[in-house]
C-alpha angles and dihedrals in degrees: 000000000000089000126029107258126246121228094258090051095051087054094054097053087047095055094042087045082042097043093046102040090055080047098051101029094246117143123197154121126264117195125187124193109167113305088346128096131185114205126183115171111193112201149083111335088234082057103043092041085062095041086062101039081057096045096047090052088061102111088203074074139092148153088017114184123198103217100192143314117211129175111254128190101208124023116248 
C-alpha cells in the first residue's frame, strides 16, 4: 500500500474484496501486515483475470508482484 492502512481502512477493503468475490464466485484469502498485503483469488481464470485488472487499477496500490497462478482442482 502506499500508506500504511488504518483499521477502518483495512475493513473496508475486506468488505469490497468480500462484497466482489461473492459477486463474482471467487474464493481466497487476503492477509495485511503493515503496508503489505497477500492476496490469493481462487476461481475461474476469466474471473480472476478481471479481479486483478481491477486490483492493479487501484491507485491505493503499487509495485504489485504476481507470485504464481496454477491450475487447482479444489479449491482449497
Amino acid at each position: 500500500a502506499r500508506v500504511q492502512p488504518d483499521a477502518a481502512t483495512v475493513h473496508d477493503i475486506l468488505a469490497a474484496s468480500r462484497r466482489n468475490n461473492r459477486r463474482d464466485g471467487l474464493t481466497g484469502l487476503l492477509v495485511v501486515g503493515g503496508r503489505r498485503f497477500l492476496q490469493v483469488l481462487e476461481g475461474p481464470r476469466a474471473l480472476t483475470d478481471a479481479a486483478s485488472v481491477r486490483i492493479k487499477a487501484d491507485p491505493r496500490h503499487f509495485a504489485l508482484v504476481e507470485l504464481g497462478r496454477k491450475r487447482i482442482t479444489d479449491r482449497a
